[in-house]
VEXKOL-270420 format. One record per residue: residue number from 1; residue in one letter; chain; x, z, y of N, C-alpha, C in turn. Coordinates in pm, 1 decimal, decimal comma. Example, Ala and Ser with C-alpha at 12.3 -4.5 7.8 and 13.67 -1.06 7.14 Angstrom:
// residues 2
 num residu chaine      n.x      n.z      n.y     ca.x     ca.z     ca.y      c.x      c.z      c.y
   1      A      A   1319,0    780,0   -569,0   1230,0    780,0   -450,0   1320,0    780,0   -330,0
   2      S      A   1285,0    708,0   -225,0   1367,0    714,0   -106,0   1290,0    787,0      3,0
***
This chain:
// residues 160
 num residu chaine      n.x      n.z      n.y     ca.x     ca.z     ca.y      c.x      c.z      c.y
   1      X      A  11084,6  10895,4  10349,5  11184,2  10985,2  10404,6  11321,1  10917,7  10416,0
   2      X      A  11374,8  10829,2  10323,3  11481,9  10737,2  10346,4  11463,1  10694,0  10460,7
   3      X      A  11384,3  10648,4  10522,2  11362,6  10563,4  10673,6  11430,8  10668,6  10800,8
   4      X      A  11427,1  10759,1  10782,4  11538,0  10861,5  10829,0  11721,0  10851,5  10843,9
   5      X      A  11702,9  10803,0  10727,7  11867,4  10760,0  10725,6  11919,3  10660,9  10765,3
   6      X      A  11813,5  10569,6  10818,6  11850,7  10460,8  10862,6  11833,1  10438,9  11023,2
   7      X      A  11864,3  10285,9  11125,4  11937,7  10300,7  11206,7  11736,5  10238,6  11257,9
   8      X      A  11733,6  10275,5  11335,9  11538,8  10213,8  11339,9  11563,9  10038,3  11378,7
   9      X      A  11500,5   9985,0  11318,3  11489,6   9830,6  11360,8  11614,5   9737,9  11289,6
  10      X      A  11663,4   9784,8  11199,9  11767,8   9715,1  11117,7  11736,8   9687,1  10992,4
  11      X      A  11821,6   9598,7  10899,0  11815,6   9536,9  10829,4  11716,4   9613,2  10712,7
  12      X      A  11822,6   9746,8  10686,7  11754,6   9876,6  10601,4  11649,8   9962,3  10637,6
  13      X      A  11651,5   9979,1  10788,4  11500,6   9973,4  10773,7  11420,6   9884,1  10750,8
  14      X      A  11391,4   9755,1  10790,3  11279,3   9735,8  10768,0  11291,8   9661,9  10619,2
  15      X      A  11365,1   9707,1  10544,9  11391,3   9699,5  10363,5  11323,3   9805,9  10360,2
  16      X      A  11356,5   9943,2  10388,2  11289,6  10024,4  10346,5  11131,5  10010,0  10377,6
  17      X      A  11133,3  10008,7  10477,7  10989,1   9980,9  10550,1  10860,2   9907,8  10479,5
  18      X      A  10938,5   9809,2  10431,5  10837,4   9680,4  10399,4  10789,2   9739,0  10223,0
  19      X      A  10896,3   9817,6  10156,1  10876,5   9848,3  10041,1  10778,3   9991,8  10053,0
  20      X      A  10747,7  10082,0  10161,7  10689,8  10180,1  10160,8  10570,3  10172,2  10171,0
  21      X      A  10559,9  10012,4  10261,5  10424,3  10007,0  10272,9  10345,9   9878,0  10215,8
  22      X      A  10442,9   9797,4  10109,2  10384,7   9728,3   9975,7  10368,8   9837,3   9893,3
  23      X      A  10430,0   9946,5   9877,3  10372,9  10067,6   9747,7  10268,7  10109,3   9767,7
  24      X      A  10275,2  10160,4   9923,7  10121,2  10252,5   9957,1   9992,5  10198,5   9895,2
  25      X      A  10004,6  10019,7   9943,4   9898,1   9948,6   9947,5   9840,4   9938,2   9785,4
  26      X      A   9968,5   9882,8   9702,3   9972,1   9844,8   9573,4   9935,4   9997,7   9506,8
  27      X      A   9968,6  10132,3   9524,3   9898,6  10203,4   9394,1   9793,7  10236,4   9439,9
  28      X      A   9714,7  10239,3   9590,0   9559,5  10235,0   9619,3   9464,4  10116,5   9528,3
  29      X      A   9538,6   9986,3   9561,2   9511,4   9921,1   9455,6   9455,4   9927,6   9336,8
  30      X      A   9594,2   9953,7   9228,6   9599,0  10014,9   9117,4   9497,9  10072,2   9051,1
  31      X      A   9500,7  10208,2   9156,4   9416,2  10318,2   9130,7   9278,8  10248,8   9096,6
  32      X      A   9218,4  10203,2   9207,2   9116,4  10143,1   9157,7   9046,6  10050,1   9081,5
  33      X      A   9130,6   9953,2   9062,9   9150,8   9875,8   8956,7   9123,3   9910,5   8772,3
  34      X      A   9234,5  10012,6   8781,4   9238,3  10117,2   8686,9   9179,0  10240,8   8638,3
  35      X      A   9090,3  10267,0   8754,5   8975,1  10344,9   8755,9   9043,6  10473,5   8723,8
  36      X      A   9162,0  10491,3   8778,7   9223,0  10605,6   8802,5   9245,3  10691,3   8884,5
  37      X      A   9193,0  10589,8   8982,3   9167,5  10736,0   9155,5   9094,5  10841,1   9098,0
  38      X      A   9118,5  10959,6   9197,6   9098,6  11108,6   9207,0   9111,0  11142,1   9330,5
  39      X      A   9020,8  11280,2   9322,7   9031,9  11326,8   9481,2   9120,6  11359,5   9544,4
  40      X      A   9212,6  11435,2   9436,5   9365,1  11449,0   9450,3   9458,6  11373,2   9517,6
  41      X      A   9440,7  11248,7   9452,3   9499,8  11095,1   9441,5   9487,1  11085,4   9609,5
  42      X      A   9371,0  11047,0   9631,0   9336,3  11007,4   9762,8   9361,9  11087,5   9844,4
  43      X      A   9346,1  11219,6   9850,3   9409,2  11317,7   9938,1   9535,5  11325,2   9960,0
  44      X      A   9670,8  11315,0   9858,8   9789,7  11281,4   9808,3   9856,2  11160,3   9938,4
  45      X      A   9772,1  11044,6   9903,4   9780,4  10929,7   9993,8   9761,0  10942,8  10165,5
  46      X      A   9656,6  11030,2  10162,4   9661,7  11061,0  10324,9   9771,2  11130,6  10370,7
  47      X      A   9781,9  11217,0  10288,3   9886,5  11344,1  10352,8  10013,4  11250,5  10377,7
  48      X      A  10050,3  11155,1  10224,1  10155,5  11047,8  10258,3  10158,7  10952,7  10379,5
  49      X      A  10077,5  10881,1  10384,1  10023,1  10833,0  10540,4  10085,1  10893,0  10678,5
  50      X      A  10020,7  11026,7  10693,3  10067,4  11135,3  10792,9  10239,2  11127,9  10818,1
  51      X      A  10269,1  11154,5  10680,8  10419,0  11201,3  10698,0  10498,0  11081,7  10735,1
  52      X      A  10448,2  10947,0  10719,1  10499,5  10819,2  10765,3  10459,8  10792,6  10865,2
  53      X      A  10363,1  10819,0  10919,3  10382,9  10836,0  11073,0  10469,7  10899,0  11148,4
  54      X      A  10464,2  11051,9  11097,5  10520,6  11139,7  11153,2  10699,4  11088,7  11153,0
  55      X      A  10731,2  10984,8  11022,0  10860,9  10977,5  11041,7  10888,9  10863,4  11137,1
  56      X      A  10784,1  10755,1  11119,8  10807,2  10662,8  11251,2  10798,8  10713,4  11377,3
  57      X      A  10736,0  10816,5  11423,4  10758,5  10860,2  11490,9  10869,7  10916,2  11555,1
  58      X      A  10934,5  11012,0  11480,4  11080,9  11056,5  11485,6  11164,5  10944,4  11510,1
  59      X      A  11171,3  10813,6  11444,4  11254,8  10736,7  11473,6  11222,2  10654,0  11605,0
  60      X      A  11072,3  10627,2  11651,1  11083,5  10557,0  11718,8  11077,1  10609,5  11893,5
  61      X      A  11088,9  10731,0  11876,1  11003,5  10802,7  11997,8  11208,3  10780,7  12099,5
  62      X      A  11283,3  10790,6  12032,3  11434,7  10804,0  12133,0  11471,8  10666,6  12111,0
  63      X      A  11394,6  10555,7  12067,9  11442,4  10398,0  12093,8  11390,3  10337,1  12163,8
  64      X      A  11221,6  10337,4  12220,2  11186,7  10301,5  12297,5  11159,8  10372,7  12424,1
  65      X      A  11175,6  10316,2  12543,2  11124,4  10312,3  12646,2  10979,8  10340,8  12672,6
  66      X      A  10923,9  10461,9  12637,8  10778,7  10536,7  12657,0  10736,5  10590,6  12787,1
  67      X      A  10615,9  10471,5  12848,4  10546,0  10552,1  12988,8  10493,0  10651,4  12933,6
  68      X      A  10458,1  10747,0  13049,2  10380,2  10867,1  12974,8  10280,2  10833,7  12980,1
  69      X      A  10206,7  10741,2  13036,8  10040,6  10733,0  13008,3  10024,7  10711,5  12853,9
  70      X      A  10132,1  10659,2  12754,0  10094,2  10605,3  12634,6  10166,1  10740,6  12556,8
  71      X      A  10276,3  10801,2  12583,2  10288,5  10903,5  12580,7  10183,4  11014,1  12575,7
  72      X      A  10032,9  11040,8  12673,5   9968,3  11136,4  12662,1   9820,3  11031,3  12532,0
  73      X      A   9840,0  10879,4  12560,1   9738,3  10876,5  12478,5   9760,0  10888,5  12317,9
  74      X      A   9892,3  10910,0  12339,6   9927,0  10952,8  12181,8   9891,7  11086,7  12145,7
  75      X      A   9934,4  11142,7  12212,0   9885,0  11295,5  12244,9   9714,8  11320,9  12215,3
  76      X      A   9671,2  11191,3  12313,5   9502,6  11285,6  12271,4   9444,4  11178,7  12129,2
  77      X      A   9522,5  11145,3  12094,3   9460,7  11025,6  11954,5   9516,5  11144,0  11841,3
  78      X      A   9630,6  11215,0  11859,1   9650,7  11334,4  11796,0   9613,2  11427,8  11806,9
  79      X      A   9546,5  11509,1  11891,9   9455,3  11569,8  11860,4   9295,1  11543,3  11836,6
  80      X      A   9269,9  11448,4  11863,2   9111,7  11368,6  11781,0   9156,8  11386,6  11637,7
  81      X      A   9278,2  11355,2  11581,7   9273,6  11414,8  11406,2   9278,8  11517,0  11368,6
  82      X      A   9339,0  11590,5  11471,3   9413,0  11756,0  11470,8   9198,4  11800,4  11466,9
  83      X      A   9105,9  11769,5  11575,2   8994,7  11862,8  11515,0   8922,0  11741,5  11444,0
  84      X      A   8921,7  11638,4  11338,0   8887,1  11608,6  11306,0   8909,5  11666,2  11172,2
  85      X      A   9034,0  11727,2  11121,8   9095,8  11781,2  10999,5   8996,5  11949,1  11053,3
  86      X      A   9032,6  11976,8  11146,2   8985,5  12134,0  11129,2   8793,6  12133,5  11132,9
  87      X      A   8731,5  12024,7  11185,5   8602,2  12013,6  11146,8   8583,0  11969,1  10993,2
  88      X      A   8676,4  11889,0  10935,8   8635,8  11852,2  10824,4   8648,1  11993,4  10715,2
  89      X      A   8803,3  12039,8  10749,1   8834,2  12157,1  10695,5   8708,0  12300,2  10677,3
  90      X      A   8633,4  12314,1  10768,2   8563,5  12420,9  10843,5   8424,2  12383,7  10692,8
  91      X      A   8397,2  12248,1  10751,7   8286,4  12248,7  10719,8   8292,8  12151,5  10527,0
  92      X      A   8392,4  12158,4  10463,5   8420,8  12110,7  10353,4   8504,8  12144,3  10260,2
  93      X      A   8566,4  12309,8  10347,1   8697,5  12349,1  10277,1   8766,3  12243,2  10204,4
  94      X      A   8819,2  12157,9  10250,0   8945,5  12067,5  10236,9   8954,3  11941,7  10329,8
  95      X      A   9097,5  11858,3  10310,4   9141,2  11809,9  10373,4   9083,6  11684,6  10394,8
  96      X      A   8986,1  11663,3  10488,2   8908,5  11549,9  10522,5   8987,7  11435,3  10576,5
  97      X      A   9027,1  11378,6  10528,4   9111,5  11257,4  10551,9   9020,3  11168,7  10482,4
  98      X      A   8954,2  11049,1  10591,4   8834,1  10912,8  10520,2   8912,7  10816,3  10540,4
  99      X      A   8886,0  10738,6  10441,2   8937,0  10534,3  10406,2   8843,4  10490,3  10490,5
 100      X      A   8789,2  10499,4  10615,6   8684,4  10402,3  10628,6   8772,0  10263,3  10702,9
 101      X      A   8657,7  10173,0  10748,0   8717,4  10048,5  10779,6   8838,0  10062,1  10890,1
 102      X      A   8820,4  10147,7  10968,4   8860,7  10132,4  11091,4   9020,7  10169,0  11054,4
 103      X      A   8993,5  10309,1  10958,7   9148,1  10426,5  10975,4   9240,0  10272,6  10872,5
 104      X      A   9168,1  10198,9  10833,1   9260,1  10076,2  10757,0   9294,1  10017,1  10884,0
 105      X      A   9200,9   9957,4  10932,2   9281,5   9857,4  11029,9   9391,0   9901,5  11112,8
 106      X      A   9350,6  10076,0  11144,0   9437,9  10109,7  11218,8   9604,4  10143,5  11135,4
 107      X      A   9613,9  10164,8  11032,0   9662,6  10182,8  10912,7   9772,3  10050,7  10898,3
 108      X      A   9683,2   9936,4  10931,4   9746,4   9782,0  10930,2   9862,9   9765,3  11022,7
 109      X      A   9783,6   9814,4  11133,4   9810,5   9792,9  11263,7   9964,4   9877,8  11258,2
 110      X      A   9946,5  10000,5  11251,6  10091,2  10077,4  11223,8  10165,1  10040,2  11180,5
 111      X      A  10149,4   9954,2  11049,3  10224,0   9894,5  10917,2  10347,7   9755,6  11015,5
 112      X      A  10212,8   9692,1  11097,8  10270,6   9546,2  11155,7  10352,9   9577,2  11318,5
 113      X      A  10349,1   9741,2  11325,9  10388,8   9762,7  11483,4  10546,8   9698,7  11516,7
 114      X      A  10644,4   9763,6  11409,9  10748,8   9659,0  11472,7  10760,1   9553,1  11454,5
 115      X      A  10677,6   9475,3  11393,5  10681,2   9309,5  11387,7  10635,2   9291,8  11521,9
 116      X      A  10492,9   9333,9  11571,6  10452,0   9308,5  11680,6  10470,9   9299,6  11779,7
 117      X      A  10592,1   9428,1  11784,3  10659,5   9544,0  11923,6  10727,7   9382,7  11989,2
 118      X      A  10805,4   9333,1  11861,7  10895,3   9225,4  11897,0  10900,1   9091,6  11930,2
 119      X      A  10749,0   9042,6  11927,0  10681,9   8956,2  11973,6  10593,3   8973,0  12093,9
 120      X      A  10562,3   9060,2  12149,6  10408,7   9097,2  12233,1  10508,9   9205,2  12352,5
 121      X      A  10609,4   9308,0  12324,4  10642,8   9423,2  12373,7  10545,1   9502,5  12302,7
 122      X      A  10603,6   9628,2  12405,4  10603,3   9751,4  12361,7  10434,7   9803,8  12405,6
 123      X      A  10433,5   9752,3  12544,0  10312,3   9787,2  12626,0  10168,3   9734,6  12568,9
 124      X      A  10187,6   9604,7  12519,2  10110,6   9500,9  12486,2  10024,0   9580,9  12342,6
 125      X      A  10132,6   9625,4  12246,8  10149,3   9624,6  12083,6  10091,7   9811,2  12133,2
 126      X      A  10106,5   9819,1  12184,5  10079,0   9970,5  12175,6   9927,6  10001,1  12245,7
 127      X      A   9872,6   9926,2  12356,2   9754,0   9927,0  12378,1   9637,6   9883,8  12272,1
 128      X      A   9723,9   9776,2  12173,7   9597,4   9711,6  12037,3   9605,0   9855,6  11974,3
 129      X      A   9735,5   9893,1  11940,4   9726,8  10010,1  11799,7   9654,4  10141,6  11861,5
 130      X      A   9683,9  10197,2  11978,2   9609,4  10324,1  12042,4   9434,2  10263,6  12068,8
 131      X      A   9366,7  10206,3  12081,8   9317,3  10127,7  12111,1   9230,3  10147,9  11964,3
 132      X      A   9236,4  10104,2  11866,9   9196,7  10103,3  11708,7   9217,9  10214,0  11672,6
 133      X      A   9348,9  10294,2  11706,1   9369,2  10408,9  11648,1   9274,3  10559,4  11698,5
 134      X      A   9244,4  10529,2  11853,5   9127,5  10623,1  11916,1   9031,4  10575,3  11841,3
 135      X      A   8950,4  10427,4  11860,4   8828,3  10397,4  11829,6   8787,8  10516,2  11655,8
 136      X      A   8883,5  10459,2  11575,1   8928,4  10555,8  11419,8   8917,1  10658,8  11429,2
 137      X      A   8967,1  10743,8  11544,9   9013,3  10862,9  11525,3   8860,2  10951,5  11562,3
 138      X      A   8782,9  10910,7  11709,4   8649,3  10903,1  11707,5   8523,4  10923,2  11634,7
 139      X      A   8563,3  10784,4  11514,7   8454,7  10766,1  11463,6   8486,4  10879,8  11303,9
 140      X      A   8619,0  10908,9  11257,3   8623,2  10974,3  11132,7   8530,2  11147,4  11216,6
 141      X      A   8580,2  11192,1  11331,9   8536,0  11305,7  11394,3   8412,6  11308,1  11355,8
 142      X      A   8339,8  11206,6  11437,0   8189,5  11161,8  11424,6   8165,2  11168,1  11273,4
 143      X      A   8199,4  11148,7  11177,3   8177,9  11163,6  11042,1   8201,9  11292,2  10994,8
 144      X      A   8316,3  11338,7  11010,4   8293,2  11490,8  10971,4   8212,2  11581,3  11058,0
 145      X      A   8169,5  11554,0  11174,1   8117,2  11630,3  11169,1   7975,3  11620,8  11161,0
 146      X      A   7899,5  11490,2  11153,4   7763,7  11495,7  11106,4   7725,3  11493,0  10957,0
 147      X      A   7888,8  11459,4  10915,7   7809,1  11411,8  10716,7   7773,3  11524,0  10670,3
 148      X      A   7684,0  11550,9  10546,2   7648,0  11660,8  10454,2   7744,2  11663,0  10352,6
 149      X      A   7812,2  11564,1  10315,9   7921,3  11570,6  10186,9   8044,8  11531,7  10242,4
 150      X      A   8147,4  11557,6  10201,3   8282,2  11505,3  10208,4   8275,7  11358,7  10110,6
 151      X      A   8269,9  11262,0  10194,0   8298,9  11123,6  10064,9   8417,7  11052,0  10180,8
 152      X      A   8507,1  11057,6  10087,2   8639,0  10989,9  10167,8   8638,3  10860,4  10140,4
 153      X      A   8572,1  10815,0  10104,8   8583,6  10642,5  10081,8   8465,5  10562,7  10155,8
 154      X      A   8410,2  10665,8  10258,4   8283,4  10623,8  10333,5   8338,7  10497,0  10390,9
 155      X      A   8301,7  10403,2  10438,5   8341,2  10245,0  10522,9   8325,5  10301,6  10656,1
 156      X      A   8211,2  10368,4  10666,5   8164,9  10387,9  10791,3   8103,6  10456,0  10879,1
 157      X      A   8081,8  10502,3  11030,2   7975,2  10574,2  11083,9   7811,8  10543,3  11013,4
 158      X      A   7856,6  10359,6  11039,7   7716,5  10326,5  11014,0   7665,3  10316,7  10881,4
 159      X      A   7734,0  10384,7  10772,4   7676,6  10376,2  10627,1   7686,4  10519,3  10593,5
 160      X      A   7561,5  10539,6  10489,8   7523,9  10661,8  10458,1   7614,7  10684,8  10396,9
***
């Protein structure tokens, strides 16, 4: 939420930045390490996830220069989670948010966007991340809605 107060693409952000998302990584870590994850825990972490999007978002949506084609594919990569949460919800009473391989890479990918933005552009860096982030968004759907259990640490479509 500090990343708010700051100016997007400056010094303090990406201080803040770089420390939000060495923590994220490091108490997932931890957790497991320590054999202290919980469902809680992990649910906790998604919802955190979300809201760091949601704030990069806020910051980045009036700095860049957005066609609307990437504009609407943001749009439909958000709602692929929007019924991926209400299928998971429906059919698991709770908040189906999965670790599998992909929602990481795509996860990565978010993490490295303004490094990337600034090497590649905007057009370039945003076709890899929408791109991983549909393929993700897809395949968690595809999981909630065929699995029999809620296991949020599934890898994959293709593993039981």
């Amino acid at each position: 939420m500090c990343l708010l107060l700051t100016e997007p693409l400056s010094f303090w952000f990406y201080a803040l930045f770089l420390l939000g998302g060495v923590s994220d990584i490091l108490d997932g870590y931890i957790a497991r390490k320590t054999k202290s994850s919980s469902p809680f825990g992990a649910a906790f972490d998604s919802v955190a996830d979300v809201v760091f999007i949601g704030v990069l978002l806020i910051l980045f949506i009036p700095v860049f220069p957005w066609p609307f084609w990437l504009l609407c594919w943001i749009g439909i990569i958000t709602v692929l989670r929007l019924l991926s949460l209400a299928a998971g919800f429906v059919k698991y009473r709770a908040l189906a948010f999965l670790h599998t391989r992909l929602n990481k890479l795509t996860g990565l990918l978010l993490f490295v966007f303004p490094f990337l933005h600034s090497l590649w552009g905007l057009n370039i860096t945003a076709l890899v991340l929408c791109t991983a982030a549909t393929v993700s968004a897809l395949e968690e759907l595809a999981i909630n809605i065929t699995s029999e259990e809620l296991r949020r640490d599934r890898k994959s479509i293709f593993q039981k």
